[in-house]
C-alpha positions in Angstrom: 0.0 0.0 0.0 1.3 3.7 -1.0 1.7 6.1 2.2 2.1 9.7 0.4 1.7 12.4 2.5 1.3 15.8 1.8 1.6 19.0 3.8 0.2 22.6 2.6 2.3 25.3 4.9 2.2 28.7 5.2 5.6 30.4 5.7 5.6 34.1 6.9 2.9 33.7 9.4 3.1 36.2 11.6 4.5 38.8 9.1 1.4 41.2 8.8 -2.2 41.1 10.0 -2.9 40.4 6.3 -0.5 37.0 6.4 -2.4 36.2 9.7 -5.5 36.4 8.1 -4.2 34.3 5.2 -3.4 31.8 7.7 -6.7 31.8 9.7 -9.1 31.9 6.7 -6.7 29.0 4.4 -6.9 26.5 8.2 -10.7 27.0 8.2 -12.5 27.8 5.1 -9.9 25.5 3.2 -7.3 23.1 3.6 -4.0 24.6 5.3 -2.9 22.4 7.6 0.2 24.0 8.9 2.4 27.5 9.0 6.1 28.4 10.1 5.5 31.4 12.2 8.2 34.6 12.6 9.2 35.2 15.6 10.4 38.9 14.7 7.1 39.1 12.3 5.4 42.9 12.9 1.9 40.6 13.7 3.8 38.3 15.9 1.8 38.9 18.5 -1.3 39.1 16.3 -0.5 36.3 15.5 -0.1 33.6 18.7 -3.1 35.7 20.7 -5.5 36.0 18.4 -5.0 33.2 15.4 -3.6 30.3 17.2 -5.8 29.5 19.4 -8.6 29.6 16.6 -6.8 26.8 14.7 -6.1 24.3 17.5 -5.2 21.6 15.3 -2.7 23.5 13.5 1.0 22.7 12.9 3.2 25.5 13.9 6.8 25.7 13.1 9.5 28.2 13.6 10.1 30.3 10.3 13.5 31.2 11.7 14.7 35.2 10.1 18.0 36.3 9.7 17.0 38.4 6.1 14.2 40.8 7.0 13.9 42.6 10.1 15.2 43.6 13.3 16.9 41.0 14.9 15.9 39.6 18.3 19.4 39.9 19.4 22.8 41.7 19.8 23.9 40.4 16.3 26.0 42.8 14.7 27.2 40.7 12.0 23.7 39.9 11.1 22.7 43.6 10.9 22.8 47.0 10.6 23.2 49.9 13.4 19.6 49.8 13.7 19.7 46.2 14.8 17.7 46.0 10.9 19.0 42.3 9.3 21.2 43.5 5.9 22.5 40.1 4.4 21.4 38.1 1.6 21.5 34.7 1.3 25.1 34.7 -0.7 26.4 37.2 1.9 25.2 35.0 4.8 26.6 32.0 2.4 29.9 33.5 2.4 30.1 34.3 6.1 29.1 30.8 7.5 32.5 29.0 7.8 33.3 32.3 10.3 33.4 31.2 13.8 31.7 34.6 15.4 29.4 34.7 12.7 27.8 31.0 13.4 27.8 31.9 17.5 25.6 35.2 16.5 23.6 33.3 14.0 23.0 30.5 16.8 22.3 33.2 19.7 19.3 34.6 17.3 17.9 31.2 16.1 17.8 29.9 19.3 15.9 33.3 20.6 13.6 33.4 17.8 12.3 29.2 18.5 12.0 30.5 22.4 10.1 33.4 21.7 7.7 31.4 19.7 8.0 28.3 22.2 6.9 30.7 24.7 3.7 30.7 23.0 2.9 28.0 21.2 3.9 24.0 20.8 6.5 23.7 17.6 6.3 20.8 15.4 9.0 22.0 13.1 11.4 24.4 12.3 12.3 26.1 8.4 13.4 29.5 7.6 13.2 32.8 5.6 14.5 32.5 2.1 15.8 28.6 3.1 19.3 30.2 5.1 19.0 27.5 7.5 20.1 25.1 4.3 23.3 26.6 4.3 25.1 23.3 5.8 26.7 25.4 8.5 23.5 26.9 9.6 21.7 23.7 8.9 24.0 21.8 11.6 23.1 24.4 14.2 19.7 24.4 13.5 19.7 20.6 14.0 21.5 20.8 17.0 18.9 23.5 18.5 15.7 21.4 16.7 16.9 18.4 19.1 17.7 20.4 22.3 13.8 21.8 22.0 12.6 18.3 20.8 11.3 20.1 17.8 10.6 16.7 15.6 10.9 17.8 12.0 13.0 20.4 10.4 12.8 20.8 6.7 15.1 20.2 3.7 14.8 21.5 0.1 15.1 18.5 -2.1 12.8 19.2 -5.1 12.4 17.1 -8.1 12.9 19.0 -11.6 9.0 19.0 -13.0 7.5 21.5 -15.6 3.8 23.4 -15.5 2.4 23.2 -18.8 2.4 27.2 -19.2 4.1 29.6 -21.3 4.3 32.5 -19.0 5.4 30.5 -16.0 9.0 29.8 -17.8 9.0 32.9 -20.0 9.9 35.4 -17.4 12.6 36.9 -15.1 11.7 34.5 -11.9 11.9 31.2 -13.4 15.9 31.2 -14.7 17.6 31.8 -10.8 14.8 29.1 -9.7 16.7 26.4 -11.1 19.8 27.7 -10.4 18.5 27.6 -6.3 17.2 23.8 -7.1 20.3 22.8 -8.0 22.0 24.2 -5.2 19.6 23.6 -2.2 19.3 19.9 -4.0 23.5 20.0 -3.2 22.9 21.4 0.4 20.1 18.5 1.0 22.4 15.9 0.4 24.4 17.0 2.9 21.9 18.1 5.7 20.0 15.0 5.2 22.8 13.1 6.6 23.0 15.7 9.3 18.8 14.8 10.4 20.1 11.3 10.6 22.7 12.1 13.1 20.3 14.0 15.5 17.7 11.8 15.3 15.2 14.1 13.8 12.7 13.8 10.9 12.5 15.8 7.7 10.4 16.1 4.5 11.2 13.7 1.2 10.5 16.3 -1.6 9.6 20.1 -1.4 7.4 21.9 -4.0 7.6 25.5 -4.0 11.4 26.8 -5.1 11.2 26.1 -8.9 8.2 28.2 -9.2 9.1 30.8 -6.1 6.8 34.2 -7.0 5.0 32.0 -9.6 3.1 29.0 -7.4 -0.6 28.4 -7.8 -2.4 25.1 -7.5 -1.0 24.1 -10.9 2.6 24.2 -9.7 1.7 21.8 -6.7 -0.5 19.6 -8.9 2.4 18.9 -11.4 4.8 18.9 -8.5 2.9 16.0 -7.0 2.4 13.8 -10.0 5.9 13.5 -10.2 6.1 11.6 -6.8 5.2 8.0 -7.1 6.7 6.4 -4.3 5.9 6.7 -0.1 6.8 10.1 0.9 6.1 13.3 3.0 5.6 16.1 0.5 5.9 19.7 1.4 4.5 22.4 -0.3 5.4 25.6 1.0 3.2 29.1 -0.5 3.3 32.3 0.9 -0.5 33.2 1.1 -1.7 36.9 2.0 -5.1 37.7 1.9 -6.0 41.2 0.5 -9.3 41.8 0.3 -8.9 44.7 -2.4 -7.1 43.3 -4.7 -7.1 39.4 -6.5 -4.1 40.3 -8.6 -1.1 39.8 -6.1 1.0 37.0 -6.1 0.7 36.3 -2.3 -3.2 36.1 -3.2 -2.9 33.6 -5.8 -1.1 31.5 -3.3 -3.7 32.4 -0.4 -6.6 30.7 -3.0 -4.5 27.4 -3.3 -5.9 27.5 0.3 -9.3 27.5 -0.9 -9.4 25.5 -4.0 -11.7 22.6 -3.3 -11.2 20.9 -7.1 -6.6 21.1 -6.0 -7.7 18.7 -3.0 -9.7 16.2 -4.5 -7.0 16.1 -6.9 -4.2 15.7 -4.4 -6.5 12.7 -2.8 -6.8 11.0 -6.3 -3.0 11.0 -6.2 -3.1 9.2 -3.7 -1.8 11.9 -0.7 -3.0 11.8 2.4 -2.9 15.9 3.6 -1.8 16.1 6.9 0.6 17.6 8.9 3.7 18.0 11.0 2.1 17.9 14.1 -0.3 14.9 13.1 2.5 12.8 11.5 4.8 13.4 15.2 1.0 12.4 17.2 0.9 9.1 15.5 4.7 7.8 15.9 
């Protein structure tokens, strides 16, 4: 018998009072089943008080932020003089065989999963813009993922699979997309290894970094049909719910939420949807 499992989350929760609503609207008018919540988010507090505790079966995780921000910490090789993060991912790349740079980067991870620990139970733990791949990053993440018994923690595997659609590869988006498979496909290899040594569990396959800025329920319909064997499948989106306005990307992803005909399709693939926090229930 086939065990697929697939798992619809929500990174940026806690963002904006627009990504919280996102979040609260796609758990119970649809079928979002889990979101990585920002400890730094501007509606972080929004966010545990007042959407949480409507969606108690929920998986949370920690959306761990070292790109946009202020940090949580003393981190001055993380940000500015206004304590405002100002790396990008090949800056934080090229700093994370540095010694002083790892110990600040692990000082403000491990604030950011106790801020939201503080608040909430964690079922797993991915980041902003996927810096926790960087192997460096991704052993101290593993390390921090076991000391909180945080069960899962998420790696970036993603098979190569193409969306019948002309404007989805004819564009500025799609080029560096596959350039970042290819390299967080590299990084998995290696962090994989590194979930084995801690004991900790991970996702099989992502969907969601081939088509990042252009994901809608076709990308994560094609993205599953390439999956044949027993997995866990991740699909991460970054829904936002604007009333006003059905044109923005981060809308499009909030009505993947929403789209009844996408789930029956993902059950006649044969995925059970599920979660995180269900998956680490039923060990």
């Amino acid at each position: 018998m086939v065990n697929k499992k697939f798992i619809l989350n929500a990174d940026d929760f806690g963002m904006s009072k627009a990504f919280n609503r996102a979040v609260l609207d796609g758990y119970h008018n649809g079928f979002l089943t889990s979101a990585s919540l920002c400890a730094n988010g501007k509606a972080f507090n929004a966010g545990v008080n007042e959407i949480i505790p409507e969606c108690p079966n929920l998986g949370i995780g920690v959306h761990l932020n070292i790109i946009e921000g202020r940090s949580l910490t003393k981190a001055p090789m993380l940000t500015n003089k206004r304590g405002k993060f100002n790396n990008s991912f090949g800056q934080i790349l090229l700093k994370s065989n540095n010694p002083e740079f790892l110990n600040q980067v692990e000082f403000e991870f491990r604030t950011q999963i106790e801020t939201v620990m503080n608040y909430t139970k964690v079922d797993h733990i991915d980041s902003h813009v996927h810096t926790h791949a960087i192997p460096n990053l991704f052993k101290i993440t593993a390390k921090l993922a076991k000391e909180y018994n945080i069960p899962y923690i998420r790696t970036q595997y993603e098979e190569m699979y193409f969306v019948p659609s002309v404007k989805k590869h004819l564009n500025l988006k799609y080029p560096p997309n596959i350039l970042k498979i290819l390299l967080l496909n590299y990084f998995t290899l290696q962090n994989k290894k590194v979930v084995q040594e801690y004991g900790l569990k991970t996702n099989d396959y992502l969907i969601g970094v081939g088509y990042t800025g252009l994901m809608d329920d076709l990308t994560i319909e094609y993205g599953l049909k390439t999956l044949e064997e027993d997995c866990v499948a991740e699909a991460l989106i970054h829904p936002c719910h604007y009333a006003t306005s059905n044109k923005n990307q981060h809308y499009t992803e909030f009505m993947i939420t929403q789209n009844k005909s996408l789930k029956d399709k993902i059950n006649r693939l044969g995925f059970e949807i599920t979660n995180y926090k269900r998956e680490y229930a039923n060990k």
